[in-house]
mmJSON file of the N, C-alpha and C atoms, coordinates in Angstrom:
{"data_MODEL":{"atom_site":{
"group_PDB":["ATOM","ATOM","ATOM","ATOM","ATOM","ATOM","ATOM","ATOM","ATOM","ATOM","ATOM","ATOM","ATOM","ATOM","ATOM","ATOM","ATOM","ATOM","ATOM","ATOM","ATOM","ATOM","ATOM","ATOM","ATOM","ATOM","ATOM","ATOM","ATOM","ATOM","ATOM","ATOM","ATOM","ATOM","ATOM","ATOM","ATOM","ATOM","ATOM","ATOM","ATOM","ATOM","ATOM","ATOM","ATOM","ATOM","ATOM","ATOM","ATOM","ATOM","ATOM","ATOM","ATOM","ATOM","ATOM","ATOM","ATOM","ATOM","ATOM","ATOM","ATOM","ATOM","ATOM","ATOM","ATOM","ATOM","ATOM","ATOM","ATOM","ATOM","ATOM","ATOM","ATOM","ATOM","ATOM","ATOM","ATOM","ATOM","ATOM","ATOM","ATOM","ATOM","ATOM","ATOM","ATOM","ATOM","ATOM","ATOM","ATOM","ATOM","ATOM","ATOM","ATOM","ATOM","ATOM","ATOM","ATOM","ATOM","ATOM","ATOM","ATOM","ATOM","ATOM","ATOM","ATOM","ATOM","ATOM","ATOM","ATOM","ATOM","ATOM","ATOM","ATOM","ATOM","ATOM","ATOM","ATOM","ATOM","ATOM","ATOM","ATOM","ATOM","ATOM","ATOM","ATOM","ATOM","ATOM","ATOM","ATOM","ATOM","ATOM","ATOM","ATOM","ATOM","ATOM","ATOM","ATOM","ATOM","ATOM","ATOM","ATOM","ATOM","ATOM","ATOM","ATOM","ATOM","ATOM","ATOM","ATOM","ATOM","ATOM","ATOM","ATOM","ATOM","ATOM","ATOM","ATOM","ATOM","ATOM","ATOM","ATOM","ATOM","ATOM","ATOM","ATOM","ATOM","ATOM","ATOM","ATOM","ATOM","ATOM","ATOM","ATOM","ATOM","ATOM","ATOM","ATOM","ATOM","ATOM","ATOM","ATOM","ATOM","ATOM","ATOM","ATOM","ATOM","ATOM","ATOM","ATOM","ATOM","ATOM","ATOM","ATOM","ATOM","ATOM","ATOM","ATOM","ATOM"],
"id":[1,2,3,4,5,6,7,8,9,10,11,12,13,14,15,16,17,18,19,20,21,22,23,24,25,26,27,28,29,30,31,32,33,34,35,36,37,38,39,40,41,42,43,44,45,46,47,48,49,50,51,52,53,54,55,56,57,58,59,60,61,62,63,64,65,66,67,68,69,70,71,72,73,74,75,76,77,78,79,80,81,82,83,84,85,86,87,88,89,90,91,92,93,94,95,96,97,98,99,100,101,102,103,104,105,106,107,108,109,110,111,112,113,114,115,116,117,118,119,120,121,122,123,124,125,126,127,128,129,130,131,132,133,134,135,136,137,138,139,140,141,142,143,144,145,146,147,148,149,150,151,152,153,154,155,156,157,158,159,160,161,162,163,164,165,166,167,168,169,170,171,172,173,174,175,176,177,178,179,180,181,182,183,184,185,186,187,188,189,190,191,192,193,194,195,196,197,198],
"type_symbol":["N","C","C","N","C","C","N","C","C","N","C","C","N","C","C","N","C","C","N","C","C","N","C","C","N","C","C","N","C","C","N","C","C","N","C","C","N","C","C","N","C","C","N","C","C","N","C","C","N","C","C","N","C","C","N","C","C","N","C","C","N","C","C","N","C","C","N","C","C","N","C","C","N","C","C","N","C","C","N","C","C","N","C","C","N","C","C","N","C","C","N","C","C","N","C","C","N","C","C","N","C","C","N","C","C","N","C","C","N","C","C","N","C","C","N","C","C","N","C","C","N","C","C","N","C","C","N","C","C","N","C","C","N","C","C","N","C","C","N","C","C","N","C","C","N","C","C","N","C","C","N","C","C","N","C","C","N","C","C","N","C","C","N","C","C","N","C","C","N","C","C","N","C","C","N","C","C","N","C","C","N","C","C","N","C","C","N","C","C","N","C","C","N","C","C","N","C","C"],
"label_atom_id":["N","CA","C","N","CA","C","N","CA","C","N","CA","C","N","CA","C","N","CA","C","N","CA","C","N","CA","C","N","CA","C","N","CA","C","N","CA","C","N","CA","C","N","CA","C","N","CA","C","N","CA","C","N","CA","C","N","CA","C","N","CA","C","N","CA","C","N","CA","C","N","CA","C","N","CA","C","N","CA","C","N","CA","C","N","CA","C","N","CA","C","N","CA","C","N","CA","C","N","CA","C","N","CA","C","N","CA","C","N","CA","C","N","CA","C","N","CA","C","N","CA","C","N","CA","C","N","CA","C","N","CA","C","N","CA","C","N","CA","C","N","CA","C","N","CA","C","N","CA","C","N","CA","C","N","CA","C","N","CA","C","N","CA","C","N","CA","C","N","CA","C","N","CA","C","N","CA","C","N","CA","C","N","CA","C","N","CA","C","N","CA","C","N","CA","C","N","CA","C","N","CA","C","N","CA","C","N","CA","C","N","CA","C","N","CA","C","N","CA","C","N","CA","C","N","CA","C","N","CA","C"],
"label_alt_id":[null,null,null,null,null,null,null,null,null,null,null,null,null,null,null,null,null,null,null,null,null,null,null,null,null,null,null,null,null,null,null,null,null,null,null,null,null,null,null,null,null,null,null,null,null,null,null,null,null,null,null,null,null,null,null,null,null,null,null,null,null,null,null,null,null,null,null,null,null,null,null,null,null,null,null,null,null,null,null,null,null,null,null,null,null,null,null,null,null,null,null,null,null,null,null,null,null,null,null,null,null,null,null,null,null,null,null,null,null,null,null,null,null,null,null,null,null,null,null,null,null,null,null,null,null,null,null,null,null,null,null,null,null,null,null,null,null,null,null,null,null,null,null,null,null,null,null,null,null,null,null,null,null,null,null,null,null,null,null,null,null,null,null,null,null,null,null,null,null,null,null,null,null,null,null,null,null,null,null,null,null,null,null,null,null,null,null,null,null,null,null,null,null,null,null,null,null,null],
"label_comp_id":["UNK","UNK","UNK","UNK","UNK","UNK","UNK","UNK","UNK","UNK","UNK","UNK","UNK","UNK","UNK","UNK","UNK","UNK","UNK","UNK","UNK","UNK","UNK","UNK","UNK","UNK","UNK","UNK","UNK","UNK","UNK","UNK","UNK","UNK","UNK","UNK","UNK","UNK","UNK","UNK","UNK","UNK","UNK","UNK","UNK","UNK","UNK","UNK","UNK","UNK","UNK","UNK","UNK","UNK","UNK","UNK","UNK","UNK","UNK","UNK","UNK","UNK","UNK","UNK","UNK","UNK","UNK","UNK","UNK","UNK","UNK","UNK","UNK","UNK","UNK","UNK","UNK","UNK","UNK","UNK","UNK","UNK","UNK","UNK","UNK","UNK","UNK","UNK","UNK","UNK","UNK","UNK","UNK","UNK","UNK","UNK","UNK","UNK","UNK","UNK","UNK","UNK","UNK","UNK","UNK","UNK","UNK","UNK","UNK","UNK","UNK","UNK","UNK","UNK","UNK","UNK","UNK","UNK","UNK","UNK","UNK","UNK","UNK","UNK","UNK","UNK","UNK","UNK","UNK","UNK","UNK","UNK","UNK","UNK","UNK","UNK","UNK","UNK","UNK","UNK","UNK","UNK","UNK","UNK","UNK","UNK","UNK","UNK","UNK","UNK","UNK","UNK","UNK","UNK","UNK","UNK","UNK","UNK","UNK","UNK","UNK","UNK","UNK","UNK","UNK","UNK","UNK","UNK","UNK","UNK","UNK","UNK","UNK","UNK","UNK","UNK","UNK","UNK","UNK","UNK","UNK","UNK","UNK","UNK","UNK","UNK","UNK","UNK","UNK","UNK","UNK","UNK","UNK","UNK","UNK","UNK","UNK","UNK"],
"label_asym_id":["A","A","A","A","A","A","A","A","A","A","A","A","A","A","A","A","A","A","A","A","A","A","A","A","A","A","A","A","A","A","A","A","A","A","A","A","A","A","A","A","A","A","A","A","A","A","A","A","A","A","A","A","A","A","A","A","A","A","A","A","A","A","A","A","A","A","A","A","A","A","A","A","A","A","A","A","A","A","A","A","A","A","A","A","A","A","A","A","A","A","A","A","A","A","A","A","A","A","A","A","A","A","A","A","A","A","A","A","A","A","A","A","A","A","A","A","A","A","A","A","A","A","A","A","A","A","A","A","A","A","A","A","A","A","A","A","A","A","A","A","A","A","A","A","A","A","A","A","A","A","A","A","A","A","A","A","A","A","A","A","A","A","A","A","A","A","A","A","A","A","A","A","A","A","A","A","A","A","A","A","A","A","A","A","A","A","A","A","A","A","A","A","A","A","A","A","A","A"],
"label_entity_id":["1","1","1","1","1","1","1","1","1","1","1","1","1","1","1","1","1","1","1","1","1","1","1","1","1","1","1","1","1","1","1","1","1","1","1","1","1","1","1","1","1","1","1","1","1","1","1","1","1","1","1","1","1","1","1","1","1","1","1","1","1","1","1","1","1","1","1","1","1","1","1","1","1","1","1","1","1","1","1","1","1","1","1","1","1","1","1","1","1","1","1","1","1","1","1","1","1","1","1","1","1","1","1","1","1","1","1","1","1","1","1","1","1","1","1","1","1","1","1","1","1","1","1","1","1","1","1","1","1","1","1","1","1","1","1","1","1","1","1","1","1","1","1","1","1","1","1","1","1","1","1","1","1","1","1","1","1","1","1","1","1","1","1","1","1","1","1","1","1","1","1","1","1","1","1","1","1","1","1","1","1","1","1","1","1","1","1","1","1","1","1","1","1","1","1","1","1","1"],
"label_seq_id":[1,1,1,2,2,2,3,3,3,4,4,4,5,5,5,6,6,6,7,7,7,8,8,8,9,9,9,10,10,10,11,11,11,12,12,12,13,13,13,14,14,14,15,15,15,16,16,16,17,17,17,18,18,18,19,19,19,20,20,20,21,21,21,22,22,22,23,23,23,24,24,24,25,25,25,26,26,26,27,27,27,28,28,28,29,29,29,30,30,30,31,31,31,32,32,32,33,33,33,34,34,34,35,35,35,36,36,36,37,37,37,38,38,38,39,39,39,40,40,40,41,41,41,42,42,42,43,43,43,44,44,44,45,45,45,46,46,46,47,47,47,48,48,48,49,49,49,50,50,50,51,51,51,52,52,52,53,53,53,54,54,54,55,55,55,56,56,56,57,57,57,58,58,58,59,59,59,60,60,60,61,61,61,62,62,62,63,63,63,64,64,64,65,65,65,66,66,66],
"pdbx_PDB_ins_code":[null,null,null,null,null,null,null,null,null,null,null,null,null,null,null,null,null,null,null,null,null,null,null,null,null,null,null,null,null,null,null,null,null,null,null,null,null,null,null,null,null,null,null,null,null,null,null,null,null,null,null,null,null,null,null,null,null,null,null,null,null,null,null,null,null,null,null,null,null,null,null,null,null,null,null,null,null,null,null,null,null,null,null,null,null,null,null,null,null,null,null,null,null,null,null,null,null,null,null,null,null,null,null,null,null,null,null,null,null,null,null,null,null,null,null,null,null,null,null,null,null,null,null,null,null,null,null,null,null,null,null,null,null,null,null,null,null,null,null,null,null,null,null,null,null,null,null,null,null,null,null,null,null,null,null,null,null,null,null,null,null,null,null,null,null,null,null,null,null,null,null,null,null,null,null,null,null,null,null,null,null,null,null,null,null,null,null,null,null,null,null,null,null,null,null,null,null,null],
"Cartn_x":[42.803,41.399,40.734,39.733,38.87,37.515,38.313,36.726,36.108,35.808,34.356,33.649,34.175,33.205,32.769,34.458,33.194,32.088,32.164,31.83,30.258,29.877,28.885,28.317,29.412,28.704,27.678,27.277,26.171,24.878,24.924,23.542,22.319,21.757,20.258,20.141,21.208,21.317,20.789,19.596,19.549,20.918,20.94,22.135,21.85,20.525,20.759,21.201,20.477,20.66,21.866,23.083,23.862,24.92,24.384,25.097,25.064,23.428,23.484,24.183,24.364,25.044,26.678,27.064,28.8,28.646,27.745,27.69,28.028,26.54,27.21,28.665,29.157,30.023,31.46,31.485,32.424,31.993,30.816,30.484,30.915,30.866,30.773,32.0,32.426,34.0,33.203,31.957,31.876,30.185,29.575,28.131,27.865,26.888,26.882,26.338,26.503,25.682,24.234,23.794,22.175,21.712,22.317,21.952,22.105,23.39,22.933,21.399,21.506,20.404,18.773,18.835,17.94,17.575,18.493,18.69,18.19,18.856,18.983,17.572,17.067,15.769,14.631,14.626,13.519,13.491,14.522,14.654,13.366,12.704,11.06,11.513,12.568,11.994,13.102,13.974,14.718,15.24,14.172,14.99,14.249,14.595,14.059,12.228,12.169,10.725,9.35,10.447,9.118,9.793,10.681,10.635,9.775,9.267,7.911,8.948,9.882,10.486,10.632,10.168,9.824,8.68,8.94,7.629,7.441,6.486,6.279,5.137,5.664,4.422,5.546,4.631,5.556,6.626,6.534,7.986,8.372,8.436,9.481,9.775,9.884,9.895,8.894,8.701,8.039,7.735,7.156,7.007,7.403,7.745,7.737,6.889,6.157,5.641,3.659,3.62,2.308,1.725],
"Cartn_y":[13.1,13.111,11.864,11.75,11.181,10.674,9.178,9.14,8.45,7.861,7.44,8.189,9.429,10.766,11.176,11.966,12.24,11.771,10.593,9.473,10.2,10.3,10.52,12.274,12.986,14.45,14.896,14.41,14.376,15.412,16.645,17.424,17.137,16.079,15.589,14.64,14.049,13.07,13.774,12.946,13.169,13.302,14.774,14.801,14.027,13.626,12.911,11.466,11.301,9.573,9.115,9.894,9.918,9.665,10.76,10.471,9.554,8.96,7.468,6.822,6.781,5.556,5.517,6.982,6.864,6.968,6.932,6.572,5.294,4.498,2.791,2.465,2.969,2.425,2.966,3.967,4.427,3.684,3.172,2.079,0.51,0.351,-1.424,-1.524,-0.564,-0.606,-1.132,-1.292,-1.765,-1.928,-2.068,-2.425,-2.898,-4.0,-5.154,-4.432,-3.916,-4.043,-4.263,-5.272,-5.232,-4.148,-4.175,-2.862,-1.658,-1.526,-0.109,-0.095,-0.433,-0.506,-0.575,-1.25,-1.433,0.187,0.812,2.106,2.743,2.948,3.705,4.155,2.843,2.7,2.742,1.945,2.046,2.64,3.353,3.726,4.798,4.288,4.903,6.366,7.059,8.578,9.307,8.569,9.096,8.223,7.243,6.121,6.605,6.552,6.786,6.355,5.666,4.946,5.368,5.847,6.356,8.081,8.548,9.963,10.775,9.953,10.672,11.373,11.177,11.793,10.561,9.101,8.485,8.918,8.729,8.625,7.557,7.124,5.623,6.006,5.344,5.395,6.228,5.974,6.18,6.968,8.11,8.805,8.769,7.833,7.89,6.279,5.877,4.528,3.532,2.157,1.288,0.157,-0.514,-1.834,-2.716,-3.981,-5.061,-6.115,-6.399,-6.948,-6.633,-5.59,-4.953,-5.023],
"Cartn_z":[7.604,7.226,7.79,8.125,8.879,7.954,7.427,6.229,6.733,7.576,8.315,8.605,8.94,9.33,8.426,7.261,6.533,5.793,5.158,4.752,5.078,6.306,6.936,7.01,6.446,6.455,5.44,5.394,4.054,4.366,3.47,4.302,4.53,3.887,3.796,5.27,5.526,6.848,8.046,9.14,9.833,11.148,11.559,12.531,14.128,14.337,15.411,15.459,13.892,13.705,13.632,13.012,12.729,14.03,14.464,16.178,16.881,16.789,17.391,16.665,15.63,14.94,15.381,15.799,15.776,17.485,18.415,19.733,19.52,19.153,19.042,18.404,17.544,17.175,18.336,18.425,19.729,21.27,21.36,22.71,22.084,20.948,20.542,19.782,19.081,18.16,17.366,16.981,15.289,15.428,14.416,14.605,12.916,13.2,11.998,10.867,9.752,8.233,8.911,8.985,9.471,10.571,11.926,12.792,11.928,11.431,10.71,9.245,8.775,7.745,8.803,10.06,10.792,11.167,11.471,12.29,11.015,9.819,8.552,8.318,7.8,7.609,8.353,9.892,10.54,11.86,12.224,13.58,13.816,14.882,15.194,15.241,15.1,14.971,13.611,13.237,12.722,11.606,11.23,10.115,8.579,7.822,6.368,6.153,6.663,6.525,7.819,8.86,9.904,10.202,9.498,9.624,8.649,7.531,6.793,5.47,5.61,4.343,3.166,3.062,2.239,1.688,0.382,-1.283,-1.477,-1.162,-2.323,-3.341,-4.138,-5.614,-6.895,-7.706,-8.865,-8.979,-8.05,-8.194,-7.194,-6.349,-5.488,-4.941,-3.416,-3.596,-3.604,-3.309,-4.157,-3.24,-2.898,-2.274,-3.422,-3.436,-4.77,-4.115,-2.998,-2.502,-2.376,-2.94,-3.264,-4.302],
"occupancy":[1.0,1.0,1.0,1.0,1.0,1.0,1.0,1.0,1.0,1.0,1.0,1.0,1.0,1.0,1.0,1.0,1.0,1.0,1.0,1.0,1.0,1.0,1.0,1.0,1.0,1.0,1.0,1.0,1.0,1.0,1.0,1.0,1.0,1.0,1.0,1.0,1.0,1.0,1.0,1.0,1.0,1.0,1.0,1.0,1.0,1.0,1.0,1.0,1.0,1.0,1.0,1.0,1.0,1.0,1.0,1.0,1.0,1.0,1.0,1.0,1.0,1.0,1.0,1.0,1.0,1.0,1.0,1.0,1.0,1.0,1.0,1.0,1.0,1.0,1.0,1.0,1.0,1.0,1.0,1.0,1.0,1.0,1.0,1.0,1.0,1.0,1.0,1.0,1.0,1.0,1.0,1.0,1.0,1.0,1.0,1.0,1.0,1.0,1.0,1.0,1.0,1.0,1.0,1.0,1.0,1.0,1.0,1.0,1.0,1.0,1.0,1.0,1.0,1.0,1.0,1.0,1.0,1.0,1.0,1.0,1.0,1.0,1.0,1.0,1.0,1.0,1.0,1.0,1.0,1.0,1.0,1.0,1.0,1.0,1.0,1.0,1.0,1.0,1.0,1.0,1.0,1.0,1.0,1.0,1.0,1.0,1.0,1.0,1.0,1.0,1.0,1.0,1.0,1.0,1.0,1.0,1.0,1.0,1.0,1.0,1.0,1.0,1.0,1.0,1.0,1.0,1.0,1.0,1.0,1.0,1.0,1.0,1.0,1.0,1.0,1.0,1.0,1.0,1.0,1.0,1.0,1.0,1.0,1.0,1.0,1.0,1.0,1.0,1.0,1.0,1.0,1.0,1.0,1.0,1.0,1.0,1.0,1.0],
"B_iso_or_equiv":[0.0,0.0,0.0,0.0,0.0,0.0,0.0,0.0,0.0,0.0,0.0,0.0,0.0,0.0,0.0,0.0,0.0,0.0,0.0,0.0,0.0,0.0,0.0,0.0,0.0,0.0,0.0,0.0,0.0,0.0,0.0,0.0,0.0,0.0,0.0,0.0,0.0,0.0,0.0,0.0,0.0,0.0,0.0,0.0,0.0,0.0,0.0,0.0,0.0,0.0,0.0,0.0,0.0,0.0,0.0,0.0,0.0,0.0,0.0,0.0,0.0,0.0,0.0,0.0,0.0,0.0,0.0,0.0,0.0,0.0,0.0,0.0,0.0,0.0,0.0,0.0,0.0,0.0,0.0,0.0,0.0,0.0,0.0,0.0,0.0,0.0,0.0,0.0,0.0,0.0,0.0,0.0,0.0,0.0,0.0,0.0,0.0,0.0,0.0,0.0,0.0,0.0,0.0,0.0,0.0,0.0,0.0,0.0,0.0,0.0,0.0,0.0,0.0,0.0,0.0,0.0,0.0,0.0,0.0,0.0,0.0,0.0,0.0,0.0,0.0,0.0,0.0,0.0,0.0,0.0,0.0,0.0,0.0,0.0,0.0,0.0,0.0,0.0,0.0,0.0,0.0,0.0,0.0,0.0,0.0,0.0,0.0,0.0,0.0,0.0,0.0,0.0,0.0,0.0,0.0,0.0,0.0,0.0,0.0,0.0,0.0,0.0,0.0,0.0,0.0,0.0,0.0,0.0,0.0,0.0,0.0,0.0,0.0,0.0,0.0,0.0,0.0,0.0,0.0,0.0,0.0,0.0,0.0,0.0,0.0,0.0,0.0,0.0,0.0,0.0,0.0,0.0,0.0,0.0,0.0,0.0,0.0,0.0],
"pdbx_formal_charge":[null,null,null,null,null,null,null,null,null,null,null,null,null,null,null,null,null,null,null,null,null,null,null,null,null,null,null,null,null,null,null,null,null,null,null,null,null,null,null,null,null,null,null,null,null,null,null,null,null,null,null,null,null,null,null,null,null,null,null,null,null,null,null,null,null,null,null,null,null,null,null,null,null,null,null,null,null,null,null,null,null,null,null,null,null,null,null,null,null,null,null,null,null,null,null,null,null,null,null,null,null,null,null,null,null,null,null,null,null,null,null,null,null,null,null,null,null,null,null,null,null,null,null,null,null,null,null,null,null,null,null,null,null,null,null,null,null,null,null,null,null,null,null,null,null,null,null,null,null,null,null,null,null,null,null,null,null,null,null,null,null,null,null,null,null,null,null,null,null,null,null,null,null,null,null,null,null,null,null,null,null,null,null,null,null,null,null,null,null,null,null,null,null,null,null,null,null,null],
"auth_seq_id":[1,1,1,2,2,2,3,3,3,4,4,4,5,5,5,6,6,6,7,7,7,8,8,8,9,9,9,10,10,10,11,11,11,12,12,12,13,13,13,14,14,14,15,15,15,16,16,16,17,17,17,18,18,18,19,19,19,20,20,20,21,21,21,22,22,22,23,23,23,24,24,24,25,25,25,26,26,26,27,27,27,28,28,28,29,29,29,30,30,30,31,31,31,32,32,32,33,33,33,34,34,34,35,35,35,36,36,36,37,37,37,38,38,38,39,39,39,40,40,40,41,41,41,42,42,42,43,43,43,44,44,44,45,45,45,46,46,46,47,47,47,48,48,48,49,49,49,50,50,50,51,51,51,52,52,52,53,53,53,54,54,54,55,55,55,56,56,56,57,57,57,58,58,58,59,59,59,60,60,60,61,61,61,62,62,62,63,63,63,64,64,64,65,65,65,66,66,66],
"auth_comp_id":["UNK","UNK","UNK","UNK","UNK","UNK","UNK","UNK","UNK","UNK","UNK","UNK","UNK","UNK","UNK","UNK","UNK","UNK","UNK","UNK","UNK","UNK","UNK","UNK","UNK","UNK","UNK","UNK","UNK","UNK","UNK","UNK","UNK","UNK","UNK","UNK","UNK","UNK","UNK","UNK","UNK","UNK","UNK","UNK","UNK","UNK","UNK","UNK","UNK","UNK","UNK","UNK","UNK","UNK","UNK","UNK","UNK","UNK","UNK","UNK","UNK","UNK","UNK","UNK","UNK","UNK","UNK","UNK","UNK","UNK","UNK","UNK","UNK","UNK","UNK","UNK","UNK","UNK","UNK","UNK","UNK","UNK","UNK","UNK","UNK","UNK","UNK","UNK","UNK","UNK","UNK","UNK","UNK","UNK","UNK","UNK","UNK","UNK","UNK","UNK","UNK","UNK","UNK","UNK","UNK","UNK","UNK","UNK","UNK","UNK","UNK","UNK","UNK","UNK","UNK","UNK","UNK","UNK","UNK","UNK","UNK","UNK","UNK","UNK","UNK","UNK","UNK","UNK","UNK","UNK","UNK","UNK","UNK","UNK","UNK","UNK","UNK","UNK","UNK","UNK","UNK","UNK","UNK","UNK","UNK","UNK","UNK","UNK","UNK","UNK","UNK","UNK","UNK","UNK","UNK","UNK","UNK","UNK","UNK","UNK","UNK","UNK","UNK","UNK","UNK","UNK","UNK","UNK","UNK","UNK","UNK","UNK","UNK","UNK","UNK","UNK","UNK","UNK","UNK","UNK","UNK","UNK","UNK","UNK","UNK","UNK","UNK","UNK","UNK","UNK","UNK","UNK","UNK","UNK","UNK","UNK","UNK","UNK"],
"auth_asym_id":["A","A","A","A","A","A","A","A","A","A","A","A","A","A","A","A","A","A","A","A","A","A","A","A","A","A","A","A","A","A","A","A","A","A","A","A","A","A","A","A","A","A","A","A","A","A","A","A","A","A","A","A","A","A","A","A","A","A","A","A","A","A","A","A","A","A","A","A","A","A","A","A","A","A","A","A","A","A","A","A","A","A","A","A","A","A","A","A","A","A","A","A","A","A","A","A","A","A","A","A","A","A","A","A","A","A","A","A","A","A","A","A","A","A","A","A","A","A","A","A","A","A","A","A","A","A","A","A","A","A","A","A","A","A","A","A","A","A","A","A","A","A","A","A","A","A","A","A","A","A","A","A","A","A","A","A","A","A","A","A","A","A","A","A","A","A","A","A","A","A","A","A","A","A","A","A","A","A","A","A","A","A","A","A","A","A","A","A","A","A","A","A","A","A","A","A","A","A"],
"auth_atom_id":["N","CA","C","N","CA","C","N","CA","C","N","CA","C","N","CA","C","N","CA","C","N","CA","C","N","CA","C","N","CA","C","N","CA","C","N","CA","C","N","CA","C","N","CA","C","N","CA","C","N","CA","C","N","CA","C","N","CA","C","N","CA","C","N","CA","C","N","CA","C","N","CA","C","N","CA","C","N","CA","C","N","CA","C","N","CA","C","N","CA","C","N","CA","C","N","CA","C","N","CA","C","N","CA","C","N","CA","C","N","CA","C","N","CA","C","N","CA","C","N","CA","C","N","CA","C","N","CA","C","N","CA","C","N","CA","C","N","CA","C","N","CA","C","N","CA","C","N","CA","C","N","CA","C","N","CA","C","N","CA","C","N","CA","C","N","CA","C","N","CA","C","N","CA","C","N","CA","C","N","CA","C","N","CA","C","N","CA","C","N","CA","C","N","CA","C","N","CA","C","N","CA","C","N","CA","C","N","CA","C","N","CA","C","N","CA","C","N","CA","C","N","CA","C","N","CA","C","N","CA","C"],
"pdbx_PDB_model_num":[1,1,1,1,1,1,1,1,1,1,1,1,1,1,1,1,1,1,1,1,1,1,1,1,1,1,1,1,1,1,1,1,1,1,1,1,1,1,1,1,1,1,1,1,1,1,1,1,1,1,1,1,1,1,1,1,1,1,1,1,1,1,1,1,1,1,1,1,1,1,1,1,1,1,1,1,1,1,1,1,1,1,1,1,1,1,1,1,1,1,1,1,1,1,1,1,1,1,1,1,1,1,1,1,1,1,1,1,1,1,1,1,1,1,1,1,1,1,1,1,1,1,1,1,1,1,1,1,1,1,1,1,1,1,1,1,1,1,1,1,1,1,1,1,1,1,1,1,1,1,1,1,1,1,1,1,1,1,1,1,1,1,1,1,1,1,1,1,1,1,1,1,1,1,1,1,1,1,1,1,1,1,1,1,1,1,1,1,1,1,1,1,1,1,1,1,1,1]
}}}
């Protein structure tokens, strides 16, 4: 069994982002905690925050800086 993968089969996950992420890691053998969360979150077409599938406001997520 292969738990880095599955680790990652998750149905809600974008399947391209995902791919980039195990490209880099199959080109670099590893990629830092920060690049991934960078990718996770803000990658311009496929990160949590610019694919439009974030909520902010009361039911969903939140700035603490607002």
């Amino acid at each position: 069994m292969d738990v880095g993968r599955l680790a990652l089969d998750v149905f809600w996950l974008q399947t391209e982002l995902v791919e980039l992420i195990r490209a880099e890691i199959a080109k670099r053998g590893h990629v830092s905690f920060a690049w991934f969360m960078q990718q996770a979150l803000y990658h311009f077409e496929h990160g949590y925050y610019s694919s439009g599938r974030a909520s902010i406001g009361r039911r969903g997520d939140y700035f603490t800086n607002v």
